[in-house]
C-alpha positions in Angstrom: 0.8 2.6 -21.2 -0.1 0.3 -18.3 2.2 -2.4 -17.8 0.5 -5.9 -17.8 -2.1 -5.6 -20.5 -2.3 -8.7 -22.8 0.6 -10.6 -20.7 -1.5 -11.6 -17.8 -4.9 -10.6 -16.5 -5.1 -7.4 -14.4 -5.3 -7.8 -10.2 -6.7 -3.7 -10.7 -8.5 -2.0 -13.0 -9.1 1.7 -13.4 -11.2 3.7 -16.0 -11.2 8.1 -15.9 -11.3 7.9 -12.0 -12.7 11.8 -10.8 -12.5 12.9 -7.4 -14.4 15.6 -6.2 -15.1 17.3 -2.6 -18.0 19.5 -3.3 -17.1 22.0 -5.8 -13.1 20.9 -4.9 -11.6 18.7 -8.0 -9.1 16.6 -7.0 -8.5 14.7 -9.8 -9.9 14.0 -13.2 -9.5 10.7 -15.6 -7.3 8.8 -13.4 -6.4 5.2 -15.2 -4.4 2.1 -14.9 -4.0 -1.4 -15.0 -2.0 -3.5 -12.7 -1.0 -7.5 -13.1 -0.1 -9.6 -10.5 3.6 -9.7 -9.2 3.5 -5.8 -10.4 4.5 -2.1 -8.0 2.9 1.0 -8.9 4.7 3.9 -6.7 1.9 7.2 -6.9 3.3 10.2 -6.5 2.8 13.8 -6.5 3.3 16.8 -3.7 1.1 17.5 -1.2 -2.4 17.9 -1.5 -1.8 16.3 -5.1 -4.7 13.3 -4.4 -2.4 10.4 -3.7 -3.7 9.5 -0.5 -7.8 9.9 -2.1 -6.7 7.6 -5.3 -5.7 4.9 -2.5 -8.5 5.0 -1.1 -10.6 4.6 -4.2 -8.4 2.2 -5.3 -9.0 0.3 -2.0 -12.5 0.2 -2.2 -12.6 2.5 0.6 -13.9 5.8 -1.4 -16.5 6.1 -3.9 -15.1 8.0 -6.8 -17.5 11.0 -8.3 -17.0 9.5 -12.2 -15.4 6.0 -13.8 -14.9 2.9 -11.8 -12.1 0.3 -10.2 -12.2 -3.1 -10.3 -10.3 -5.7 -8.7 -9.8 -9.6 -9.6 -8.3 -10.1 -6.2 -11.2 -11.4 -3.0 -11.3 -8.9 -0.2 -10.3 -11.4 2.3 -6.8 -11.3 0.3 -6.2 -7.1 0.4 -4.7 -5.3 2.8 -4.6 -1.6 3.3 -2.6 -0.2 5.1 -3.0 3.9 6.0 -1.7 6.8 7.6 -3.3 5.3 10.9 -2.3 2.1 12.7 -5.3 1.1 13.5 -3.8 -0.9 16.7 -5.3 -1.7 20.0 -3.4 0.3 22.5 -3.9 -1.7 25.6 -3.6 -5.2 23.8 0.3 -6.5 23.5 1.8 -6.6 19.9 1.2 -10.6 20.0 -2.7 -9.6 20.4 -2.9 -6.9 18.1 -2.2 -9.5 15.6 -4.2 -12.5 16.9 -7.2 -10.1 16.7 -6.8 -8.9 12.9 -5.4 -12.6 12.2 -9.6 -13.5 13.8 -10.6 -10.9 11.4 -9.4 -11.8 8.4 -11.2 -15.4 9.2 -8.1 -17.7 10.5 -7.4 -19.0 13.7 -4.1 -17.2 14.8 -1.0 -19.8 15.2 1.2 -18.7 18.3 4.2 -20.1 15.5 2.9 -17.4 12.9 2.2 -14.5 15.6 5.8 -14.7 16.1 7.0 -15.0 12.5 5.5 -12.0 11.8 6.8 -10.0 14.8 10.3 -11.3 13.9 10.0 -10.4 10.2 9.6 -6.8 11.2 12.3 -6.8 14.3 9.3 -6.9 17.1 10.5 -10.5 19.0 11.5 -8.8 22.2 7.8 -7.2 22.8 5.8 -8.7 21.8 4.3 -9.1 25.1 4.5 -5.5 25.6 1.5 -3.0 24.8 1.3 -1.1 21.6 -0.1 1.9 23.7 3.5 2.3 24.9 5.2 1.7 21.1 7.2 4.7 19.6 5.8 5.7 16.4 8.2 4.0 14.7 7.6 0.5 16.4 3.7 1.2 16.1 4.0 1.0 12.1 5.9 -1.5 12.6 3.6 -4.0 14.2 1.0 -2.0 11.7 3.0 -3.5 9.0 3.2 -7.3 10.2 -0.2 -7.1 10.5 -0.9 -6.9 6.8 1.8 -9.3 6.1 0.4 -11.8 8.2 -2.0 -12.6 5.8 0.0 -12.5 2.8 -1.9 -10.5 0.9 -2.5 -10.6 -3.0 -3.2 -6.9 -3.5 -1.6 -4.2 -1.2 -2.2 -0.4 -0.7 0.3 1.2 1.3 0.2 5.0 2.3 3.6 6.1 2.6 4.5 3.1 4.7 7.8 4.4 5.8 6.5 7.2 7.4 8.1 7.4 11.4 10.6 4.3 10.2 14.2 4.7 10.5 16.8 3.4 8.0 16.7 -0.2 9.3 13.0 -0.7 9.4 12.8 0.8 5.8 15.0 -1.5 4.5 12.9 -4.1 6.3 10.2 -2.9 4.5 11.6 -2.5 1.0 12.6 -6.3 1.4 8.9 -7.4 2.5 7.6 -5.6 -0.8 10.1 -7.1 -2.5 9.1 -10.5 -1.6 5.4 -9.7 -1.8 6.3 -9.2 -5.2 8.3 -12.1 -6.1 5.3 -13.9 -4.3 2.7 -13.1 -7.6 1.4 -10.4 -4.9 0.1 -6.4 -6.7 1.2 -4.0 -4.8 0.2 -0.2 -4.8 2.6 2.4 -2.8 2.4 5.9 -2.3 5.1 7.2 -1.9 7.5 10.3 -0.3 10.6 8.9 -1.1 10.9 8.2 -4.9 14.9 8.0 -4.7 14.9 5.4 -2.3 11.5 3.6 -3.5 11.7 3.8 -7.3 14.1 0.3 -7.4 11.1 -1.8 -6.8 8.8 -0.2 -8.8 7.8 -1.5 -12.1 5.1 1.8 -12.7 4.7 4.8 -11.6 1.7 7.1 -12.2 2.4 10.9 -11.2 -0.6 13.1 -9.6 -0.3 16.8 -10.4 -2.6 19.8 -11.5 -5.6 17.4 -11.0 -4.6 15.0 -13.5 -2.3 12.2 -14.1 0.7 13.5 -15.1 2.4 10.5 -15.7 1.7 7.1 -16.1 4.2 4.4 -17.0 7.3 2.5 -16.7 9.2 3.4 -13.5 13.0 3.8 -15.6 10.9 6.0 -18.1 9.8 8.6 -15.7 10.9 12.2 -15.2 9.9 14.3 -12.1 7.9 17.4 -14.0 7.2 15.5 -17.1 3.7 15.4 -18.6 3.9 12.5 -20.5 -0.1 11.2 -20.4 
């Protein structure tokens, strides 16, 4: 069952989610519930819907049956996808004063730089992202949406082009985002190394949910919903 339910109200909501493209189902009588200070980790092999569900989930994707709802304000989520969605010819400093200006705050040269530093960018950030590796573009694509400290995340496979030393950097961002009250929805590719800070996970496969529930209880292969 979803964790949260009758301990604290829910940051996410989701009732018999169905995802079709055209005649394609993708997935059928998705659920869940997620509190605050709560990780979900979706996964599911390729072409399984993980990616589509985020994007429902985020508001991003209408869903062809059932319906999501979220107690959190959309100036307090963050998505972050597959894309980087970063201004090539701007500097890394930039990149972030701009989304800082669009989430509604006045970026603080003080804050521009504690966010670079939380993800090991201090030395360029007066460089251009156009010129980033990919690993340093997801990166920067990352202190972006910690800048504003969001209350409800959606990353897409976030550690995608990372190597070891920026996914640990990452793990210990969600971590704190957590510890912060924050929700936090991951899909993910790496359930060995990702499953530690994950308090659900709800597994896509066949077009269903094939799982959905505590992250210690689950089984790779199990139908258990």
């Amino acid at each position: 069952a979803p964790q949260g339910r009758g301990l604290m109200s829910a940051a996410l909501t989701a009732r018999r989610l169905t995802k079709f493209y055209g005649d394609k189902l993708v997935f059928r009588d998705v659920s869940l519930e997620l509190a605050p200070g709560r990780v979900l980790l979706v996964v599911g092999g390729n072409g399984a819907g993980k990616s589509t569900l985020l994007k429902i989930l985020a508001g991003l994707l209408r869903p062809s049956e059932g319906r999501c709802d979220s107690a959190v304000p959309a100036e307090r989520a963050a998505y972050l996808g597959h894309a980087t969605f970063l201004y090539s010819r701007l500097t890394a400093l930039d990149n972030l004063a701009f989304w800082a200006r669009m989430y509604g705050f006045t970026p603080d040269e003080d804050r521009l730089q504690a966010a670079l530093a939380r993800v090991g960018l201090s030395r360029v950030g007066q460089e251009r992202a156009g010129g980033f590796s990919r690993g340093m573009a997801q990166r920067l694509n990352l202190a972006r949406v910690f800048l504003v400290e969001p209350q409800l995340l959606f990353l897409d496979e976030p550690g995608t082009g990372l190597d070891a030393a920026s996914q640990e950097i990452l793990r210990a961002e969600i971590a704190g985002l957590k510890a912060r009250g924050a929700a936090v929805v991951w899909v993910s590719h790496d359930l060995a190394g990702d499953r530690a800070l994950a308090d659900q996970i709800l597994a896509l496969a066949g077009n269903r949910m094939a799982y959905c529930g505590p992250a210690a209880d689950y089984v790779p292969g199990e139908v258990a919903c």
